[in-house]
C-alpha positions as CSV (number, residue, x, y, z in Angstrom):
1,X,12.6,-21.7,-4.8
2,X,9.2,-21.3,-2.8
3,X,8.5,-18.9,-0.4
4,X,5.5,-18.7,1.9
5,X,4.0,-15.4,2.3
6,X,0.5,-14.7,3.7
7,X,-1.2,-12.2,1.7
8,X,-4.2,-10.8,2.2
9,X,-4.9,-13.2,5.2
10,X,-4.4,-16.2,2.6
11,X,-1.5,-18.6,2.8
12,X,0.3,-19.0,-0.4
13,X,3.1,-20.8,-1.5
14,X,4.8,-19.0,-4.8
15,X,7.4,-20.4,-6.5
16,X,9.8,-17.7,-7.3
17,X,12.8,-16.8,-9.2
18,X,16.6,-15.7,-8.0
19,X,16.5,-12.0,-8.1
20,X,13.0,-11.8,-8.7
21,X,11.9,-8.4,-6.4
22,X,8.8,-8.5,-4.4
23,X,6.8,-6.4,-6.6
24,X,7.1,-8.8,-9.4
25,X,6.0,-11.4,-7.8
26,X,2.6,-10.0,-6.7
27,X,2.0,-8.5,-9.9
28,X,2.8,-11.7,-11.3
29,X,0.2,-13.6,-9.5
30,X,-2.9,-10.8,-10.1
31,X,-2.1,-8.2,-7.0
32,X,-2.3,-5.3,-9.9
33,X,-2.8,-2.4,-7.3
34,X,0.5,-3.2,-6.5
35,X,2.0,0.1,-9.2
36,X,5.3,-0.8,-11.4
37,X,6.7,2.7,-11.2
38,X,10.5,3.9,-10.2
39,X,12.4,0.5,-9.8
40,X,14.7,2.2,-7.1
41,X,12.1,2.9,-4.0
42,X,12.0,6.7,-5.2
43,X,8.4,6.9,-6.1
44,X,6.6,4.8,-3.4
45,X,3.9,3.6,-5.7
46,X,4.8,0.0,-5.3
47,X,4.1,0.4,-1.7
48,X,2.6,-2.5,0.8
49,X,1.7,-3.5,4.2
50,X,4.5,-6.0,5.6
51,X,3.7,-7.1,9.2
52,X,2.3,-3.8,9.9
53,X,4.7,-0.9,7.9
54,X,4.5,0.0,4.6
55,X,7.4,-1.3,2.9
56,X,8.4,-0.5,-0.9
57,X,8.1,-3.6,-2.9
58,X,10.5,-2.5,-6.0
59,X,12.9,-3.0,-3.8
60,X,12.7,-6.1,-1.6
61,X,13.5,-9.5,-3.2
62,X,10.5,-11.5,-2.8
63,X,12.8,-14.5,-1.1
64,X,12.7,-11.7,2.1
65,X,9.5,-11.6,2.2
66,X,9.4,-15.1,2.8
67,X,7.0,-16.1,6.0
68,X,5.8,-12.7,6.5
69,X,2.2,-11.4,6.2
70,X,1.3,-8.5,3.4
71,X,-1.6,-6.6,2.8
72,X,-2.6,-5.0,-0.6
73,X,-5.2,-2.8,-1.4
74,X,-7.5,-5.5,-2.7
75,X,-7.0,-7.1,0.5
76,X,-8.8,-3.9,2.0
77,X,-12.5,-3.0,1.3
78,X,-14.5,-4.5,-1.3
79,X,-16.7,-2.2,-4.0
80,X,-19.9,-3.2,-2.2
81,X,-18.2,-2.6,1.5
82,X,-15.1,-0.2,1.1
83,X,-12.4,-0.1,3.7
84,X,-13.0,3.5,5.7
85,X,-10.0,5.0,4.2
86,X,-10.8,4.1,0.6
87,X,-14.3,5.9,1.9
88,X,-12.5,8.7,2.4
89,X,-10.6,9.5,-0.7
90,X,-13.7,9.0,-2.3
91,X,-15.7,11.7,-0.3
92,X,-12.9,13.5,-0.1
93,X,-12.1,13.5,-3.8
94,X,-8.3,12.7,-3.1
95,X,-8.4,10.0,-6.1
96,X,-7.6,11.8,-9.5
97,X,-5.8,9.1,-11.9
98,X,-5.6,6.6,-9.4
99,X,-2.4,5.5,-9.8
100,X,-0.5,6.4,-6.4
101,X,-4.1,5.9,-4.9
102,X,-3.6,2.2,-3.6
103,X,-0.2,3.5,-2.2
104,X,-1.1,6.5,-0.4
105,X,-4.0,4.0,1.0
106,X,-1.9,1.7,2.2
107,X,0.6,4.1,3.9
108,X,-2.4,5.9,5.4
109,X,-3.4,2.4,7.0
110,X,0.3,1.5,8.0
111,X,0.3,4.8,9.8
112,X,-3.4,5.0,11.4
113,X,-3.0,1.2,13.1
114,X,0.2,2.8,14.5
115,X,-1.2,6.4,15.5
116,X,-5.0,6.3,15.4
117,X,-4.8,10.6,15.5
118,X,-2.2,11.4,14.0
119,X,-0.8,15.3,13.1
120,X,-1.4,16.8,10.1
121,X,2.4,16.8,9.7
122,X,2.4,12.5,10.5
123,X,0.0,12.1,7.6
124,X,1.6,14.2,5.5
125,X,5.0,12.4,6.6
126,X,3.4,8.8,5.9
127,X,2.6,10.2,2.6
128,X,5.4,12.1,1.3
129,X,7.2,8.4,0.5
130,X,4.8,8.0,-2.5
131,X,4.5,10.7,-5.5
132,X,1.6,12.0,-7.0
133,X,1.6,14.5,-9.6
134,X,-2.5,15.0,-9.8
135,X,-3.5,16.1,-6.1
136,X,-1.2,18.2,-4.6
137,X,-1.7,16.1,-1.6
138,X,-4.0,18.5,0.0
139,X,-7.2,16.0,-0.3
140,X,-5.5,12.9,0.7
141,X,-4.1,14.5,3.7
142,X,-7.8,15.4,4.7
143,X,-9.0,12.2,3.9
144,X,-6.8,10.5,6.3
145,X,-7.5,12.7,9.0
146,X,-10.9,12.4,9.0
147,X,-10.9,8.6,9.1
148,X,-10.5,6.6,12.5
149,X,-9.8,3.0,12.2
150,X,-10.6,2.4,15.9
């Protein structure tokens, strides 16, 4: 079956398979950010931007995702021109092995177009749904509040 998802502002049409989650299917077509972790929504690396909330893509069948618009990290900031958040892991240092990185990202976004100042206790809500073993969430949390998407 097809399903119709625009992704990164792009219209695409994806053939997919029965059963075949959402995760697969972007990794499948080059959205590698997009982390293969848990496979039951416990980790949260596999997390994207549906219509405006993060969503965890491990465990949404790409067939719901059909006519609905995602963001992924590389839909964010480029290397040349990065998105203000992906700024601000950088100068904050809250990247260590980079693999929860694009998550935490995303979920920062999700929550910062909702709540442009946010608590210290929102950010470190919007990123307690993705696990990271390497920061102690201490520098993400700062990076976030220091950014403003407005």
């Amino acid at each position: 079956m097809n399903v119709t998802l625009v992704i990164n502002g792009e219209e695409r049409i994806i053939a997919i398979q029965v059963g075949e989650t959402l995760l697969e299917v972007l990794r499948r077509i080059g959205y590698l950010g997009v982390k293969h972790g848990c496979e039951d929504g416990s980790c949260g690396v596999c997390t994207v931007i549906m219509d405006g909330k993060a969503v965890l893509s491990c465990v949404m069948l790409a067939a719901q995702a059909d006519g609905h618009s995602l963001i992924t990290i590389e839909g964010l900031g480029t290397r040349e021109n990065l998105h203000p958040l992906q700024a601000a892991f950088v100068e904050h240092n809250a990247v260590q092995c980079g693999y929860c990185t694009p998550a935490m990202i995303l979920s920062a976004k999700a929550l910062l177009d909702e709540n442009p100042h946010p608590t210290e206790a929102e950010v470190r809500d919007a990123l307690s749904s993705v696990l990271c073993r390497c920061t102690g969430y201490l520098k993400p949390v700062g990076a976030v509040l220091s950014t403003t998407l407005e």
